[in-house]
C-alpha positions as CSV (number, residue, x, y, z in Angstrom):
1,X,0.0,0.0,0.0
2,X,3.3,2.3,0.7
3,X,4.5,1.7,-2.2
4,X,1.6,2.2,-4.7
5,X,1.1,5.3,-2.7
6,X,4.9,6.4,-2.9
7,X,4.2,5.7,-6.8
8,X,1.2,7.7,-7.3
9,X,2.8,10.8,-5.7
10,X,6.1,10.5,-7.8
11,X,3.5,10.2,-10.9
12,X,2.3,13.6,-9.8
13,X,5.3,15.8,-9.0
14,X,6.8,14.2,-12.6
15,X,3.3,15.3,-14.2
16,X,3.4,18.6,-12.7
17,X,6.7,19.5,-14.2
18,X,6.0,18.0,-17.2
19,X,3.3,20.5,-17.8
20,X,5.2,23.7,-16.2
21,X,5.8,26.6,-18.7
22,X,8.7,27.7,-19.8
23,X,8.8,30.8,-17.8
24,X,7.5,28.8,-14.2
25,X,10.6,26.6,-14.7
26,X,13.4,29.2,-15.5
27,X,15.6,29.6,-12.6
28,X,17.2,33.1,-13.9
29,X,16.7,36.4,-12.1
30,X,17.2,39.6,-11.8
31,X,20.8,40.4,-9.8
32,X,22.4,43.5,-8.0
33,X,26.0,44.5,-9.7
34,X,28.3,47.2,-8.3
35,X,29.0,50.4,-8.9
36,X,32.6,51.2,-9.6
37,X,34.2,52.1,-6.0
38,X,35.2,55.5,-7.1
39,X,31.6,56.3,-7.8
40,X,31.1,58.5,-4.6
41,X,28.2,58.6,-2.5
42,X,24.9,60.2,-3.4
43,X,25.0,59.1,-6.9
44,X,21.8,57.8,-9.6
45,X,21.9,56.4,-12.6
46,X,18.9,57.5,-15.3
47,X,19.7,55.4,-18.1
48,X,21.6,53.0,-19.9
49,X,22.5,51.3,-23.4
50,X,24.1,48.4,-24.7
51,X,25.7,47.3,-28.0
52,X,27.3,43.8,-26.8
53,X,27.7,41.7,-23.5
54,X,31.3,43.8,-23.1
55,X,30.3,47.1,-24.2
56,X,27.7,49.5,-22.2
57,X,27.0,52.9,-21.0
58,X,24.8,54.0,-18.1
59,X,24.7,58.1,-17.1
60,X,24.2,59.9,-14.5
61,X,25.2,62.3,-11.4
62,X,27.1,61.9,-8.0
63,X,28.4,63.2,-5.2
64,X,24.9,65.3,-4.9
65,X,24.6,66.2,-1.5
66,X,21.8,67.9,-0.2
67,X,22.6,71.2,-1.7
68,X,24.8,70.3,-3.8
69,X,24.3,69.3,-7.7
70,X,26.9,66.9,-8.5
71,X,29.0,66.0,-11.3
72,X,28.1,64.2,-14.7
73,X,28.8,60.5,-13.9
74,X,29.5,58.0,-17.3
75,X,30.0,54.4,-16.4
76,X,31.6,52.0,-19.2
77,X,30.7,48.0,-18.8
78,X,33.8,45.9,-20.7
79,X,32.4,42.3,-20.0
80,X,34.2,42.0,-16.3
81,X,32.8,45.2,-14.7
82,X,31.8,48.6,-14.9
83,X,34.4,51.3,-14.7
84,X,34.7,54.8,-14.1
85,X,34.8,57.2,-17.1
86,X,37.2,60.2,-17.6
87,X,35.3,63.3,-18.4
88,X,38.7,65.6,-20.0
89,X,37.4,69.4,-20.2
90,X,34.0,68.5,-18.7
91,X,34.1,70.2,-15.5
92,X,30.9,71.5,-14.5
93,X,28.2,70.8,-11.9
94,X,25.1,69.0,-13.1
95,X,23.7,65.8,-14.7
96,X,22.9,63.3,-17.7
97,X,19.7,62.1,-18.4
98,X,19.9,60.4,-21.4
99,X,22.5,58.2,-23.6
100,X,22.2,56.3,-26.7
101,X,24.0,55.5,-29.4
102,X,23.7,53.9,-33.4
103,X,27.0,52.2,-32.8
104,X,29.9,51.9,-30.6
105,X,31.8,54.9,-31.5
106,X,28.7,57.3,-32.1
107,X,27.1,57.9,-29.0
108,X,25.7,61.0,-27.7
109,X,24.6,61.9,-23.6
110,X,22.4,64.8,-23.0
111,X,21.8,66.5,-19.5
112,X,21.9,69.9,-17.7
113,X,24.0,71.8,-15.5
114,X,23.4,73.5,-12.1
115,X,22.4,76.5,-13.8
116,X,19.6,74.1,-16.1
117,X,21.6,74.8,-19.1
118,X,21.4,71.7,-21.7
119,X,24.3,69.5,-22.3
120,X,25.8,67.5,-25.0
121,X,28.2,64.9,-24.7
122,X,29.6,62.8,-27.8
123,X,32.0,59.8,-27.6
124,X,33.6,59.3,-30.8
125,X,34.9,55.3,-30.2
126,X,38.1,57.0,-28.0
127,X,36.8,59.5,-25.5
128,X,33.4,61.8,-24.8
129,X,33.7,65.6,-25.1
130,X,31.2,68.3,-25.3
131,X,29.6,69.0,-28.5
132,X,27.3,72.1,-29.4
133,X,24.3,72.2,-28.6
134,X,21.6,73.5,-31.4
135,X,21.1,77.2,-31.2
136,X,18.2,78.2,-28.9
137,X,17.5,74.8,-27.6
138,X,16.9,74.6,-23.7
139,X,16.1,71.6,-21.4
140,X,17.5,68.6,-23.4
141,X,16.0,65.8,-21.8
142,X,17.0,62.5,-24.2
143,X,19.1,61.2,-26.9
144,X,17.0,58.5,-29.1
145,X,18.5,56.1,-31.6
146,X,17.2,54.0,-34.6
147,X,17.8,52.8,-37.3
148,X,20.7,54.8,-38.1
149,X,19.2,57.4,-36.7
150,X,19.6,60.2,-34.1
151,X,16.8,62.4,-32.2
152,X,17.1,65.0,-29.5
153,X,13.8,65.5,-27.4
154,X,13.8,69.1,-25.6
155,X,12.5,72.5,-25.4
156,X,12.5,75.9,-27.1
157,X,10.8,79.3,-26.8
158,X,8.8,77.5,-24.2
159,X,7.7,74.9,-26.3
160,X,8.7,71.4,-27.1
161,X,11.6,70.8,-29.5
162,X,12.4,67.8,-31.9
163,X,15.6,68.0,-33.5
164,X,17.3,64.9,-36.2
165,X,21.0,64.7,-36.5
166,X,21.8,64.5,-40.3
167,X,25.5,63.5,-39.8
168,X,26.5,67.2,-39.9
169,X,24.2,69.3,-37.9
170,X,21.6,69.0,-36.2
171,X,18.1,69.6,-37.6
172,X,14.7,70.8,-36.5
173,X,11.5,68.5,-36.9
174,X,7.8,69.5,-36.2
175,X,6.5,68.5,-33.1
176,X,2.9,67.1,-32.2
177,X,0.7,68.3,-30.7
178,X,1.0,68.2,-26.0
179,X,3.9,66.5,-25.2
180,X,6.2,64.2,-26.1
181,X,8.0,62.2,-23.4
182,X,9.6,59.1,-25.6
183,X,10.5,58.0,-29.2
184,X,10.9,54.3,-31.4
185,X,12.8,55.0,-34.9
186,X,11.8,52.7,-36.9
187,X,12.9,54.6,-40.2
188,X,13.5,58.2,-41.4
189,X,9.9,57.9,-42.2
190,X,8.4,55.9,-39.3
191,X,8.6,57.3,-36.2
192,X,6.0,56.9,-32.9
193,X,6.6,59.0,-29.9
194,X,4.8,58.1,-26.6
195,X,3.2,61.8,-24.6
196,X,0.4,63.6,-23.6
197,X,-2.0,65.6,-24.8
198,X,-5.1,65.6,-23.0
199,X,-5.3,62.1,-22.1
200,X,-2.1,59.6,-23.1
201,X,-1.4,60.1,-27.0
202,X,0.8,58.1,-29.2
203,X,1.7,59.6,-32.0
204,X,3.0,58.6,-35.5
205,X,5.7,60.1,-38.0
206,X,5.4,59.2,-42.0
207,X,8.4,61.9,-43.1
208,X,6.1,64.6,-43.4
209,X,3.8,65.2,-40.5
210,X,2.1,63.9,-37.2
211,X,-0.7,61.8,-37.0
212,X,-2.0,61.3,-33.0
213,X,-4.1,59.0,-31.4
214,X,-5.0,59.9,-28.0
215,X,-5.2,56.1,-26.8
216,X,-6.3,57.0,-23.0
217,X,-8.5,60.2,-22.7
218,X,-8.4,59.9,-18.6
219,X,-7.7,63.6,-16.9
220,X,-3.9,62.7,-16.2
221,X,-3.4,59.5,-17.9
222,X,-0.1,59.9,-20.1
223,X,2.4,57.1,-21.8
224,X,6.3,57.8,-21.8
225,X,7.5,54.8,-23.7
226,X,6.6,53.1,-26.8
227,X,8.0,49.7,-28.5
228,X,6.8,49.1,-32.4
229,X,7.2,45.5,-32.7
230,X,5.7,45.5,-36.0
231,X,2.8,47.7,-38.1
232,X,0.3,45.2,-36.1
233,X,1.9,45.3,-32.6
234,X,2.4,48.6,-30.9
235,X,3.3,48.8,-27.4
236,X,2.9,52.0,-25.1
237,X,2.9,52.2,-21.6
238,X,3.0,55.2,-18.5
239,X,0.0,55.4,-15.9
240,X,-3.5,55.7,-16.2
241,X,-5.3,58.6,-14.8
242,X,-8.0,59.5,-12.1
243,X,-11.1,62.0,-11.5
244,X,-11.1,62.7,-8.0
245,X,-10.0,61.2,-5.0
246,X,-8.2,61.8,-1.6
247,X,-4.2,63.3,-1.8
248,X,-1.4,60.7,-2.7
249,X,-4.3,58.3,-4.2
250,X,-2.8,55.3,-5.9
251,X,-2.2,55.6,-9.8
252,X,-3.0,52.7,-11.8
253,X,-0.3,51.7,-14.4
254,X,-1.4,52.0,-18.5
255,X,-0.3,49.7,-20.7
256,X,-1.9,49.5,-24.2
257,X,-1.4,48.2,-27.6
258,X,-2.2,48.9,-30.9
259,X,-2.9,45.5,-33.3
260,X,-3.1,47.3,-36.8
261,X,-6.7,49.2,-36.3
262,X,-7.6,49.8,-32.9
263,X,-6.1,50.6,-29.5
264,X,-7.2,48.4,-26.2
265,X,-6.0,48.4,-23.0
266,X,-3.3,45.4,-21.1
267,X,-4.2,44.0,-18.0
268,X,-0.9,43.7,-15.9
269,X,-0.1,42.1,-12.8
270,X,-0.2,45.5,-10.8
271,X,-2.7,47.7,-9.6
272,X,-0.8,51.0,-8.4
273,X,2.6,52.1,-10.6
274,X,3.6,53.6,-13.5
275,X,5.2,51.6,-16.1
276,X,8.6,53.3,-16.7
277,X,10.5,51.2,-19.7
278,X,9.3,48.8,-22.3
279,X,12.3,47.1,-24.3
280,X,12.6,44.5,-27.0
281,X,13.9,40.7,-27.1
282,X,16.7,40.5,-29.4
283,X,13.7,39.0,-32.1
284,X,12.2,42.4,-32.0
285,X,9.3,41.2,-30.2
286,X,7.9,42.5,-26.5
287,X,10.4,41.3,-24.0
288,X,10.1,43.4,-20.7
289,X,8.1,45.9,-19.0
290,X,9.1,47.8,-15.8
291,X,7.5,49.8,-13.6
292,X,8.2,52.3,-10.6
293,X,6.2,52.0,-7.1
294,X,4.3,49.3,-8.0
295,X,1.9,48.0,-6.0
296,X,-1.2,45.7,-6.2
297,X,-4.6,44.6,-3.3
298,X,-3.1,42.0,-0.8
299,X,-5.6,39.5,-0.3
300,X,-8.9,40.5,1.5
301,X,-8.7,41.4,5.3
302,X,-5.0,42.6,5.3
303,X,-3.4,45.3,6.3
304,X,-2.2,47.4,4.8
305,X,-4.7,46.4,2.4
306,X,-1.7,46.9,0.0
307,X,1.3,45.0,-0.4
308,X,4.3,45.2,-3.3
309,X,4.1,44.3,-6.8
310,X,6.2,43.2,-9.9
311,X,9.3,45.7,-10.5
312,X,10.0,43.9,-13.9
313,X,7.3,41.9,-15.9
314,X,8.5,39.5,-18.9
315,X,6.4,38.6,-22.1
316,X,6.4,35.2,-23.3
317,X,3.4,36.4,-26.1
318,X,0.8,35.4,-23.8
319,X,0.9,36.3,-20.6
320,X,3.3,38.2,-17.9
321,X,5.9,36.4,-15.3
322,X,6.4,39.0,-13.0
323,X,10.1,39.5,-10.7
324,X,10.8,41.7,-7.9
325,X,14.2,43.6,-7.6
326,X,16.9,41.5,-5.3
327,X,17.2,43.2,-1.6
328,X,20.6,44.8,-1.2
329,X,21.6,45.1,2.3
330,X,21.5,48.7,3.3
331,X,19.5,49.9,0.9
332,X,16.3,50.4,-0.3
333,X,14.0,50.2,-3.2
334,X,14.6,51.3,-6.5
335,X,12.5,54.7,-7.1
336,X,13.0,54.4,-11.1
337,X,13.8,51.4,-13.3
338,X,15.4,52.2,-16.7
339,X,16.0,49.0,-19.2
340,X,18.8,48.2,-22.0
341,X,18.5,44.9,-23.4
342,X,21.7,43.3,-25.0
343,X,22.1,42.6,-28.4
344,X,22.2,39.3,-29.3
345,X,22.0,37.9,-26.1
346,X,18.6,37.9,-23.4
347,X,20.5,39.6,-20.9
348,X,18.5,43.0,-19.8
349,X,20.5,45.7,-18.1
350,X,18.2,47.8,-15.4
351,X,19.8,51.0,-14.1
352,X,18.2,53.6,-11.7
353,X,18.3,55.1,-8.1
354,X,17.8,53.1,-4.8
355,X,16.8,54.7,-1.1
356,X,20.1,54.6,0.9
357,X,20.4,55.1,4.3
358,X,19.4,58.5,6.2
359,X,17.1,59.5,3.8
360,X,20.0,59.4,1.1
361,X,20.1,57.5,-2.0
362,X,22.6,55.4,-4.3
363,X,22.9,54.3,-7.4
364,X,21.3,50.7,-8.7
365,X,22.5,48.7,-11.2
366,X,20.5,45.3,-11.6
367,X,20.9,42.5,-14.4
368,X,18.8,39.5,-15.9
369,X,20.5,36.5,-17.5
């Protein structure tokens, strides 16, 4: 009797793994790598790009104290570690917000210094140096690549600015309508930025002018990241908005997506958040989301009646595996999570800002492979 009982439960454990997905059996995660240890205290990191598993850039500030502005920080991953850049002739106070590149020796950081003057960094495949940056342009806030090609996201005459590198100079663009907040270069002549404009909009570049859909029309609702997988699948995500409602109410996270005619909404495994990043598998298709505070209902009867949800969510076509960030001793949570896949590989670079101790923060750099 033992035995056929001893039987029938082996029958079921091998049964149940047999008919475990993919993503239930898959024993990677998402893990904490240092900073360089001349990165000083008080430092973040607000976003990162990759061309290979040795070569990668993630920008920033440190030493920020709590007056203080800080210095432009450049980190370099080779493969072993991330290192330190030298910044020769860049010697002001400030920060970088942005970095991307269309290869490994074209790759361009914008930011501001402590007087909110815009900044433009180029590294030519040797070193980064300051380049110009366009007449009258003001709060440059990021560098976009595609496709060969180059956009600057900012501000002039109190307006928004869109500029396009032509290998030369730098070149204005006209601009839709509200806000824009992030780009996907497909082509020249296919371009979708991610913004507001009463209600989330996502809006659509042929070469010649803007078409916008306004894919959320909720008072506050707004998308700040876009993936174009193909002319079918469109993928845009930020947070949903709210009418009414107490002070420091909960947002809900807004992810939607386009399928060649209409736009419909994603259900996530979150309540509460905002969804921050939305990258690519090296196939092109939807890999990752992440998403800042996230939060979802603990079960009924708890308390708080809210408890923490997925920092990063994966795709597998059909439905989301959510992960949490790893604990770091010392620390706390990440407050933004900002994704660079790697070419050719599945490994997925995360780069942000975690709580540190005393009210102070430090920089976080997290990795899935």
């Amino acid at each position: 009797m033992a035995r056929r009982l001893l039987v029938a439960v082996l029958a079921a454990v091998m049964a149940a793994l047999a008919v475990m997905t993919p993503a239930a059996a898959d024993t990677s995660s998402w893990v904490r790598v240092p900073v360089p240890a001349d990165v000083r205290p008080q430092a973040a990191l607000s976003e990162a790009t990759a061309f290979s598993a040795d070569r990668a850039w993630a920008v920033g500030t440190d030493a920020v104290g709590r007056q203080a502005p800080g210095f432009p920080l450049i980190l370099r991953w080779s493969g072993a570690g991330w290192q330190r850049q030298a910044l020769p002739g860049i010697d002001w106070q400030g920060e970088l917000l942005s970095v991307a590149g269309t290869s490994p020796s074209a790759v361009w950081a914008v930011g501001r210094d402590s007087a909110g003057a815009s900044r433009l960094l180029r590294y030519d495949g040797t070193s980064w140096r300051e380049s110009r940056v366009p007449r009258g342009v003001a709060g440059l806030t990021k560098v976009v690549t595609g496709a060969g090609e180059t956009w600057l996201i900012g501000s002039r005459d109190g307006g928004q600015a869109l500029l396009r590198w032509d290998g030369r100079t730098w070149r204005d663009l006209p601009v839709p309508p509200g806000i824009v907040y992030g780009l996907h270069i497909v082509a020249a002549d296919d371009v979708w930025a991610a913004g507001v404009n009463n209600g989330a909009a996502v809006s659509h570049w042929d070469g010649k002018a803007w078409q916008q859909t306004v894919v959320d029309g909720t008072p506050r609702a707004g998308v700040g990241t876009v993936l174009v997988v193909s002319p079918t699948e469109i993928w845009a995500g930020g947070t949903g908005g709210f009418i009414g409602g107490p002070p420091g109410r909960p947002i809900p996270p807004l992810l939607v997506r386009y399928d060649g005619q209409s736009w419909s909404r994603v259900a996530l495994p979150a309540d509460f958040g905002g969804i921050t990043s939305i990258v690519p598998t090296d196939s092109g298709q939807l890999g990752w989301v992440a998403m800042s505070n996230s939060m979802k209902w603990a079960p009924p009867g708890s308390y708080p009646p809210l408890e923490p949800g997925p920092d990063f969510m994966s795709w597998d076509g059909t439905a989301f595996t959510g992960y949490s960030e790893p604990a770091v001793a010392g620390e706390g949570d990440s407050s933004q999570f900002r994704l660079a896949p790697v070419p050719g590989t599945d490994t997925v670079w995360s780069v942000g800002r975690a709580g540190g101790p005393e009210s102070t923060f430090a920089p976080r750099i997290l990795r899935f492979n």
